[in-house]
MARDREN-836507 format. One record per atom (N, C-alpha, C, O): residue in one letter; y, x, z. Coordinates in steps of 0.2 Angstrom, whole numbers, plus 5000, padded with zeros to 4 digits. Example, Ala and Ser with C-alpha at 12.3 -4.5 7.8 and 13.67 -1.06 7.14 Angstrom:
2
A497250665039 A497850625039 A498450665039 A498350715042 S498950645035 S499550685036 S500050645039 S500650675040 
END
This chain:
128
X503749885083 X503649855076 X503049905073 X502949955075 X502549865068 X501949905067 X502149965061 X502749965058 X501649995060 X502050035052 X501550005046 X501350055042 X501249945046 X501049905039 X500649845042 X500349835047 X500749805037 X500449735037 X499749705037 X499449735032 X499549675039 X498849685036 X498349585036 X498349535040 X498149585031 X497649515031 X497049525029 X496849565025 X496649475034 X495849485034 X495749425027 X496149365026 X495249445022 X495149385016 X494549365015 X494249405020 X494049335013 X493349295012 X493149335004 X492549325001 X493749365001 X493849384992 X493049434993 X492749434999 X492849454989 X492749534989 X492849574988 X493349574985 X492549644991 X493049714989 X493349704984 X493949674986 X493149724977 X493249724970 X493649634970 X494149614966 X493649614972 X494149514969 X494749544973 X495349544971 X494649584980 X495249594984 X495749654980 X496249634978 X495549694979 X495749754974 X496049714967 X496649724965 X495749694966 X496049644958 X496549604961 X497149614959 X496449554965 X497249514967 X497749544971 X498249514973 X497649614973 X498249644978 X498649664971 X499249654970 X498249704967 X498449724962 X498949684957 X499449694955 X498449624956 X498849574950 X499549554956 X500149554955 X499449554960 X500149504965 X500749584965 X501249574962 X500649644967 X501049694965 X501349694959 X501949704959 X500849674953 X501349654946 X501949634946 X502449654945 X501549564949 X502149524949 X502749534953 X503249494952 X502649584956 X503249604960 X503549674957 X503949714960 X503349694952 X503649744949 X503349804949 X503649844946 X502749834953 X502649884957 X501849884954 X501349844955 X501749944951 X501149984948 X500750014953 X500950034958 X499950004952 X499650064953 X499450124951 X498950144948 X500150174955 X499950244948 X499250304953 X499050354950 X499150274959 X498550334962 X497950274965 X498050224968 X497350294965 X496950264966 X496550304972 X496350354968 X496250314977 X495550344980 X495250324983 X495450294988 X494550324981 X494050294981 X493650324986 X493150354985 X493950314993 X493650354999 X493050365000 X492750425000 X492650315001 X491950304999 X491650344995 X491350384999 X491550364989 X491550404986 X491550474986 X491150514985 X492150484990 X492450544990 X492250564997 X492350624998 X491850525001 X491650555007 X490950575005 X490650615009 X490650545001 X490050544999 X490050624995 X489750674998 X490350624990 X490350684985 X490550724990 X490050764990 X490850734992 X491250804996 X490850845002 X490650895003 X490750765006 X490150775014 X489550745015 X489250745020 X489550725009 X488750695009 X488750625013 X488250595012 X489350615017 X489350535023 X489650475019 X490050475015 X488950425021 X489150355021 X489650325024 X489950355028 X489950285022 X490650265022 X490950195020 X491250195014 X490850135023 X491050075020 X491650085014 X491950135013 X491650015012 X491950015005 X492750025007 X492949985011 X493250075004 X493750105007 X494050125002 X493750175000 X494750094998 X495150134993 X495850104997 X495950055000 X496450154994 X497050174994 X497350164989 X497250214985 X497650124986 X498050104980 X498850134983 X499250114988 X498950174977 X499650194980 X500150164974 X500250194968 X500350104976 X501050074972 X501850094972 X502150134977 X501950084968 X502450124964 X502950054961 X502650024957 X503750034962 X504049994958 X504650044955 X505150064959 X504550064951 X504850134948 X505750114949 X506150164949 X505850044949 X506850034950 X506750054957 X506850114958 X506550024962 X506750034969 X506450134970 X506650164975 X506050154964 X505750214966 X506450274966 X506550314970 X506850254958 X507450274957 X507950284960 X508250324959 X507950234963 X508650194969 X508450244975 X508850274978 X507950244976 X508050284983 X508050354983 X508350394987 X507550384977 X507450444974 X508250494976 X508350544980 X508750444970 X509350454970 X509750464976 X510150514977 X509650424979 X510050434988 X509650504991 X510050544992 X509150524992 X508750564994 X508050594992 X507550574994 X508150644988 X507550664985 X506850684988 X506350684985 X507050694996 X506650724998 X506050645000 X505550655002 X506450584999 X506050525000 X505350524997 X504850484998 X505450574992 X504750574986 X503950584992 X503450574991 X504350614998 X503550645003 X503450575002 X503050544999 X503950545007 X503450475010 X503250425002 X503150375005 X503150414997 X503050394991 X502450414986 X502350474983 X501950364987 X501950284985 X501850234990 X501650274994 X501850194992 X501850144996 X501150144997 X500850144992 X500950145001 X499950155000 X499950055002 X500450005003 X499250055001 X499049985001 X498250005001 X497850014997 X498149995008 X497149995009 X496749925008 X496849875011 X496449925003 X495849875005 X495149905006 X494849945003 X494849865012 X494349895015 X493749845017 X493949785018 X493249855017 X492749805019 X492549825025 X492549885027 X492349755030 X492349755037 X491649735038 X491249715035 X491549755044 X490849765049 X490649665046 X490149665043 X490949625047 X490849555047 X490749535038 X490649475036 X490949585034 X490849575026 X491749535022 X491949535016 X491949515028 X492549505025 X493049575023 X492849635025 X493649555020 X493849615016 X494549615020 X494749565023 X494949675020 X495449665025 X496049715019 X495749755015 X496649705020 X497149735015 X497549735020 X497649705024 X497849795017 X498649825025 X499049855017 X498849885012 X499549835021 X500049895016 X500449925020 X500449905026 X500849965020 X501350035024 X501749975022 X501849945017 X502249965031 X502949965031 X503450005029 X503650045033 X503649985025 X504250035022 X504750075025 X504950135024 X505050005030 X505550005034 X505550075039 X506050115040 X504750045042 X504750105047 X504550175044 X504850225046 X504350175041 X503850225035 X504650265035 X504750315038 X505250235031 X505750275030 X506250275035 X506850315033 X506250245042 X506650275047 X506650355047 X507250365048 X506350385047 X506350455048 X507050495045 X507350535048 X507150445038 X507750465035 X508150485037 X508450535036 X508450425042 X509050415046 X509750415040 X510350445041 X509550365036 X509850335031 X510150265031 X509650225032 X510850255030 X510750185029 X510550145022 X510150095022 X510850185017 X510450155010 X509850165008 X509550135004 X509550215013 X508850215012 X508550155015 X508250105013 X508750175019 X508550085023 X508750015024 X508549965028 X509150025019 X509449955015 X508749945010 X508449895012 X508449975005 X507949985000 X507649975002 X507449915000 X507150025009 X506650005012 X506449925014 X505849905013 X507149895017 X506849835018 X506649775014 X506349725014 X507149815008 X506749775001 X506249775001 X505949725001 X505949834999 X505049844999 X504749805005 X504349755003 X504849815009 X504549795016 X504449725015 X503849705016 X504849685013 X504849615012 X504449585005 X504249535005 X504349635002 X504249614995 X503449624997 X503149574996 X503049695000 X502349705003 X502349665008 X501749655010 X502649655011 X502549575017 X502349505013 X501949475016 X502649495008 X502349455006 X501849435002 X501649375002 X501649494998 X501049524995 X500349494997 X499849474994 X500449525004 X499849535007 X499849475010 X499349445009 X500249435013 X500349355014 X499849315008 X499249295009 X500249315002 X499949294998 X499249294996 X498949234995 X498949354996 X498249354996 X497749305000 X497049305000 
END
């Protein structure tokens, strides 16, 4: 099983970033971290670097729920979600599998949650 999901889109950077984002609302789930890797490879190393951000989503009920079961869940947390532009100009979005992302746990109710997540960014990125 892979550890995230991923779809190639025709959108733009910035259009793809805007509907990953609006489709996450509607599923409940914030973006509370953003990086702007491009950027930061730039500021930091001086290197170019196609268009590359990390949107770390956040649905604060399931963040609670699992928090609760095991605190230390907070390493693996927020769900990241890459959108990136590709050699061909199309834009490509992956999000982290949950599922796998929190096997490490070795939790059942952890992994009851996870699969909620996992389904809910499976279909996100479907959507797009």
């Amino acid at each position: 099983m892979k550890y995230y999901f991923t779809k190639n889109t025709s959108l733009s950077f910035e259009k793809a970033i805007e509907r990953t984002t609006e489709l996450l609302k509607e599923q409940g789930f914030g973006i509370i971290t953003e990086i702007d890797v491009t950027s930061t490879f730039k500021n930091k190393l001086n290197l170019d670097f196609r268009k590359y951000r990390i949107l770390g989503a956040c649905n604060p009920a399931f963040a609670h729920e699992v928090l609760s079961k095991d605190s230390m869940i907070g390493l693996l947390l927020p769900c990241n979600v890459v959108v990136q532009e590709m050699e061909d100009g199309s834009t490509e979005i992956s999000a982290i599998n949950a599922k796998v992302n929190m096997e490490i746990a070795k939790s059942d109710s952890v992994a009851d949650i996870a699969c909620k997540v996992t389904e809910i960014l499976e279909k996100v990125i479907q959507k797009i």
